[in-house]
TIFI-154828 format. One record per residue: residue number from 1; residue in one letter; x, y, z of N, C-alpha, C, O, CB in turn. Coordinates in Angstrom, 2 decimals. Atoms other than C-alpha are relative to their C-alpha. Glycine has a CB too. Example, Ala and Ser with C-alpha at 12.3 -4.5 7.8 and 13.67 -1.06 7.14 Angstrom:
residues 2
[1; "A"; [0.89; -1.19; 0.00]; [12.30; -4.50; 7.80]; [0.90; 1.20; 0.00]; [1.94; 1.18; 0.66]; [-0.99; 0.03; 1.25]] [2; "S"; [-0.82; -1.19; -0.06]; [13.67; -1.06; 7.14]; [-0.77; 1.09; 0.73]; [-0.26; 2.20; 0.90]; [0.41; 0.46; -1.42]] 
***
This chain:
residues 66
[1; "X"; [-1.01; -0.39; 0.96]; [-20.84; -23.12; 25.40]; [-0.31; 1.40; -0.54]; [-1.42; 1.79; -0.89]; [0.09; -1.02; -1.15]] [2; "X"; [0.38; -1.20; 1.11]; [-20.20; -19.72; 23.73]; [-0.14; -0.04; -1.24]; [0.63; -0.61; -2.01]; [0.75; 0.88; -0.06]] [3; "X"; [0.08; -0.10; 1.72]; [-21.69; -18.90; 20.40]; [0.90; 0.75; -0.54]; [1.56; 1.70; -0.13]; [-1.23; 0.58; -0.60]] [4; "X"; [-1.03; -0.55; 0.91]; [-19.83; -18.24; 17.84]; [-0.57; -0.16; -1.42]; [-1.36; -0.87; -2.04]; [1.45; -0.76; 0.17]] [5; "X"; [0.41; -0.29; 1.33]; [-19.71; -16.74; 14.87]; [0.01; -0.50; -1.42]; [0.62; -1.53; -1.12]; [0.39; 0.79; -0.09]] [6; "X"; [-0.57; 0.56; 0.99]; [-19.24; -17.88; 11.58]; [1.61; 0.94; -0.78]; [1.85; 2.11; -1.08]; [-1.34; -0.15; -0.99]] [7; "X"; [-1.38; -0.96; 0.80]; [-15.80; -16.73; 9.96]; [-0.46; 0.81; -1.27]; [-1.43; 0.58; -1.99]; [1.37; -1.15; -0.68]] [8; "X"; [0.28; -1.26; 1.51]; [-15.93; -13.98; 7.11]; [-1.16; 0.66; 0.78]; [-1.05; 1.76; 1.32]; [-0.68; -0.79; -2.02]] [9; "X"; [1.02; -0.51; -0.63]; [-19.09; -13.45; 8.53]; [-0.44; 0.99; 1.46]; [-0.87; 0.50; 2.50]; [-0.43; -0.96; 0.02]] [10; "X"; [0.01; -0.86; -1.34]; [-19.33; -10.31; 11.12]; [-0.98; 1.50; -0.40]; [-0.75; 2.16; -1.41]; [1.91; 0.45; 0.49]] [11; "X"; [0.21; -1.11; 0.05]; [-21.48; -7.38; 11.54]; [0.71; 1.25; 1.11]; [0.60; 1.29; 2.34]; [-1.25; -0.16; -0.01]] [12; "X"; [-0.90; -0.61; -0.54]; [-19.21; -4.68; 12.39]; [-1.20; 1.24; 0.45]; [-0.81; 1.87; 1.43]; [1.39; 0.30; -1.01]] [13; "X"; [1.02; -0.98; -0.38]; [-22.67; -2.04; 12.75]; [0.19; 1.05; -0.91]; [-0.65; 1.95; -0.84]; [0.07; 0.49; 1.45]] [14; "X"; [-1.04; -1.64; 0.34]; [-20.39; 0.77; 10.49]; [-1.18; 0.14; -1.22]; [-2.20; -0.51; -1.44]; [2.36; -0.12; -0.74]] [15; "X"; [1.00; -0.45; 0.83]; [-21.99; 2.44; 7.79]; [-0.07; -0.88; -1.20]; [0.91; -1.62; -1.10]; [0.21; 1.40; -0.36]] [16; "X"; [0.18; 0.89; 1.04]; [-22.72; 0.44; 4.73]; [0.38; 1.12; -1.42]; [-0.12; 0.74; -2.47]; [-1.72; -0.73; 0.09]] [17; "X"; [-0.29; -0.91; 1.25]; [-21.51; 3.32; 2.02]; [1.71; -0.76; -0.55]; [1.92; -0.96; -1.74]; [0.07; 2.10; 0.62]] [18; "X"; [-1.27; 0.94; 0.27]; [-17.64; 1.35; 2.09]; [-0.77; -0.87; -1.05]; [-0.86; -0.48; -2.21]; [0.71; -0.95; 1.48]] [19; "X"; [0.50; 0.49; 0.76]; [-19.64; -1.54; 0.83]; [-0.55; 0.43; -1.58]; [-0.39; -0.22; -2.61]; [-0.63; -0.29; 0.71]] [20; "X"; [0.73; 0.01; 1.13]; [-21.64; 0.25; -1.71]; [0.78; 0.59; -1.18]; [0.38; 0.46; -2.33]; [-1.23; 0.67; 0.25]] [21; "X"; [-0.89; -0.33; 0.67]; [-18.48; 2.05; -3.13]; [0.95; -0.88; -0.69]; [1.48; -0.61; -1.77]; [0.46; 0.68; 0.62]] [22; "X"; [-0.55; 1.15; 0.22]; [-16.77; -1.10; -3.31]; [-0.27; -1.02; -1.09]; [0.38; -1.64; -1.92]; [-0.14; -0.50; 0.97]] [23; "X"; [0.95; 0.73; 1.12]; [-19.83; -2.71; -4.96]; [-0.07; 0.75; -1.26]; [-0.58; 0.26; -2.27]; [-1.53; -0.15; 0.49]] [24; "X"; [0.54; -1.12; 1.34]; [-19.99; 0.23; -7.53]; [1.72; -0.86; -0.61]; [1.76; -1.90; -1.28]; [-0.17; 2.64; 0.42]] [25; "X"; [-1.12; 0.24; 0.68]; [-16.28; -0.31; -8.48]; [0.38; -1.41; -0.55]; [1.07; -1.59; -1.56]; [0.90; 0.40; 0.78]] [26; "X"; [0.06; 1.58; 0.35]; [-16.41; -4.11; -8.72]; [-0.98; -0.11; -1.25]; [-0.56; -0.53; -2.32]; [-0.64; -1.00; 1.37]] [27; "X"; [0.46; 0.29; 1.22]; [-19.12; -4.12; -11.03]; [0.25; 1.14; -1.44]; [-0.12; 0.87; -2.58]; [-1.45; -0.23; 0.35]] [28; "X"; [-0.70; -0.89; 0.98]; [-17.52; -0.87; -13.07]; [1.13; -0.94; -0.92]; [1.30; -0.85; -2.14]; [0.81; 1.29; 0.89]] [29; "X"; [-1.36; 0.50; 0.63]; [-14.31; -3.25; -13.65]; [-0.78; -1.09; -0.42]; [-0.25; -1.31; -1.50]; [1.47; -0.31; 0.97]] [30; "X"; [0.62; 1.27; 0.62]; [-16.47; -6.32; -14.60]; [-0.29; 0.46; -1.15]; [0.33; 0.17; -2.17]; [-1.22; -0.67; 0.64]] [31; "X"; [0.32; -0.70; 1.53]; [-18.22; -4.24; -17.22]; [1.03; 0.37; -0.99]; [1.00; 0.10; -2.19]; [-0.66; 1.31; 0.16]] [32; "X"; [-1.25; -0.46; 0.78]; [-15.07; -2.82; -18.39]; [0.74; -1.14; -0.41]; [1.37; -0.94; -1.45]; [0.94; 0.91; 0.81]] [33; "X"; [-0.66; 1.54; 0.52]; [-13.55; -6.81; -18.76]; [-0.73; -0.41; -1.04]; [-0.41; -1.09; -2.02]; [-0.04; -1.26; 1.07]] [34; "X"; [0.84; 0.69; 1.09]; [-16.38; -7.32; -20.51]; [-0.23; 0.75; -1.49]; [-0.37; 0.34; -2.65]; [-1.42; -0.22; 0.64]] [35; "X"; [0.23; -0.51; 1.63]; [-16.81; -4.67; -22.92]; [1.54; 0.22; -0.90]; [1.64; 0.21; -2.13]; [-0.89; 1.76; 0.05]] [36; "X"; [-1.85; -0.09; 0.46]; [-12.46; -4.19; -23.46]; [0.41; -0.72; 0.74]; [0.28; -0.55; 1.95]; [0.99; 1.35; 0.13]] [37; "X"; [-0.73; 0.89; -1.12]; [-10.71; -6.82; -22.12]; [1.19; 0.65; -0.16]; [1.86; 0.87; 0.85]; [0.10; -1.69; -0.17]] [38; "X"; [-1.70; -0.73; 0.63]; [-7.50; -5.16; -23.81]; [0.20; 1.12; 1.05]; [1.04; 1.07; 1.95]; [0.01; 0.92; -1.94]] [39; "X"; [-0.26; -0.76; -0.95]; [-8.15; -1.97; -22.06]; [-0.05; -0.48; 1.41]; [0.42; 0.35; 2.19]; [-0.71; 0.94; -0.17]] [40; "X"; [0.05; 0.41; -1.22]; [-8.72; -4.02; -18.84]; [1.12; -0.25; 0.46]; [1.53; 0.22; 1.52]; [-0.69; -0.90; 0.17]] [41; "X"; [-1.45; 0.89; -0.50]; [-5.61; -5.84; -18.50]; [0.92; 1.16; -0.22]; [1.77; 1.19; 0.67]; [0.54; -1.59; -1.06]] [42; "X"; [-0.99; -0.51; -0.19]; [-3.52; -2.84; -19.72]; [-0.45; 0.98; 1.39]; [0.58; 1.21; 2.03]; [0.48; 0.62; -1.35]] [43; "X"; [0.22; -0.61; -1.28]; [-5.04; -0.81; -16.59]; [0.45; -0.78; 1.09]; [0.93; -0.20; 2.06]; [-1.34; 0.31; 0.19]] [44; "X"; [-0.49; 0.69; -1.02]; [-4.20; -3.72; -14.48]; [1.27; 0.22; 0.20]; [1.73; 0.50; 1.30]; [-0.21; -1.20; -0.09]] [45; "X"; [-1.36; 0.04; 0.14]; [-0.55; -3.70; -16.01]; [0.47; 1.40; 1.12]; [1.04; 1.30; 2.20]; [0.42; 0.14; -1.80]] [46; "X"; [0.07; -1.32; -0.58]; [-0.57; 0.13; -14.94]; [0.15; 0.01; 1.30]; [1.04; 0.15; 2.13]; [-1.11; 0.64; -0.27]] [47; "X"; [0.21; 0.24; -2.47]; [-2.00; -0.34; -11.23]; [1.15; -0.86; 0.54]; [1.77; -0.64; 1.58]; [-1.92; -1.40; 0.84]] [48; "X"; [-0.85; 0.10; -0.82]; [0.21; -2.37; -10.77]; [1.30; -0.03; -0.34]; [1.87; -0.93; 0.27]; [-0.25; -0.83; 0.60]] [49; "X"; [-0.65; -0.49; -0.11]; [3.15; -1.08; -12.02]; [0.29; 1.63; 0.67]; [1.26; 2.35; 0.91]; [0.13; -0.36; -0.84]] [50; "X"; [0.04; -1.78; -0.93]; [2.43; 2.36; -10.34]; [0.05; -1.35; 1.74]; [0.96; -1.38; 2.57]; [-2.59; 1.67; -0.38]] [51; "X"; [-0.52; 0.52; -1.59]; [2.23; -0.03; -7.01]; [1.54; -0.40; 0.07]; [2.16; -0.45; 1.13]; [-0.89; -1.48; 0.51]] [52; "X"; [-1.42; 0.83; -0.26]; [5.62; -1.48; -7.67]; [0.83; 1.53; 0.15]; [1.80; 1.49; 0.91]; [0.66; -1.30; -1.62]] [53; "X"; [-1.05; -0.48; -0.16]; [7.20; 1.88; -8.01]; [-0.45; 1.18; 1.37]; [0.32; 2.10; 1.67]; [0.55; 0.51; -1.49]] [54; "X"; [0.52; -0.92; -1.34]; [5.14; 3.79; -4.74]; [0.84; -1.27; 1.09]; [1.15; -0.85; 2.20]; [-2.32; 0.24; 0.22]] [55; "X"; [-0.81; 0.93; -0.95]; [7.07; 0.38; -2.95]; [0.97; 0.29; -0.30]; [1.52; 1.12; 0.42]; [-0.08; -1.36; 0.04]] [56; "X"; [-1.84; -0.86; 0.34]; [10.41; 1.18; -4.43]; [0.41; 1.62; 0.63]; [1.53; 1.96; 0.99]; [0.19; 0.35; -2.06]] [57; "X"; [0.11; -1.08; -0.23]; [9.78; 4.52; -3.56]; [0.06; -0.22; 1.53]; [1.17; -0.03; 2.02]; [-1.07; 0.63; -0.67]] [58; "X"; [0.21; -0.01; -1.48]; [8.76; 4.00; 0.20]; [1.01; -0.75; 0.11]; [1.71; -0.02; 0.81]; [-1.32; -0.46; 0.69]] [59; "X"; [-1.36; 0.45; -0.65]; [11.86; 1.69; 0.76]; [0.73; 0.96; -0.29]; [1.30; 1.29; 0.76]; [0.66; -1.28; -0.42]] [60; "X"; [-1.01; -1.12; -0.22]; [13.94; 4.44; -0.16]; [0.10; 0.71; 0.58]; [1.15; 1.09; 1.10]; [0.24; 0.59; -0.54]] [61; "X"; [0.13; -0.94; -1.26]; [12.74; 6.57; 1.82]; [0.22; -0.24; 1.25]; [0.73; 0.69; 1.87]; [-1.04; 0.40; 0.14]] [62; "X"; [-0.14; 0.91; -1.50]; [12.84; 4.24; 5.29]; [1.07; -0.49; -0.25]; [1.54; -0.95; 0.80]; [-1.07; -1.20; 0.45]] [63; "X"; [-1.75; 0.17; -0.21]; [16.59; 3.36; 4.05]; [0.67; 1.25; -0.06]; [1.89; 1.18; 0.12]; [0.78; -0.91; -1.20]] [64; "X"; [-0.12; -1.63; -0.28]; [16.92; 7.31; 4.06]; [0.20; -0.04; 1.02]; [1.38; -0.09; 1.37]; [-1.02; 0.98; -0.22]] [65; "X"; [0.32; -0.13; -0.86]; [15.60; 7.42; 7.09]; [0.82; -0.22; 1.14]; [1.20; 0.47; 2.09]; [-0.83; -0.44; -0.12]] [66; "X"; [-0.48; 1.03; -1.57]; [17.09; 4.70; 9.33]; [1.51; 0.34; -0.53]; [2.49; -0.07; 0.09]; [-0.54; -2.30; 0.17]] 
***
């Protein structure tokens, strides 16, 4: 039989700096929940109202388009 891997689980070989940028920002926003939760959640509100209107935005543009 072939081995196999476990799921989630893969070494892709790539550089490990993704990870450690990733890891920096994850525990930046933990700290920040923890020391302002207020300012936390309104940054969330933010992010993702700036995502809702870069999607509104890009459909307009690709109904432009087509």
């Amino acid at each position: 039989m072939a081995k196999q891997t476990l799921p989630g689980i893969q070494s892709s070989g790539g550089s490990s700096a993704p990870k450690i940028i990733f890891g920096l920002i994850a525990i930046g926003f933990v700290a920040l929940v923890i020391k302002s939760p207020t300012e936390a959640a309104h940054l969330v509100s933010n992010l993702m109202t700036g995502a809702g209107h870069v999607a509104e935005s890009l459909m307009t543009f690709l109904e432009g388009v087509s």
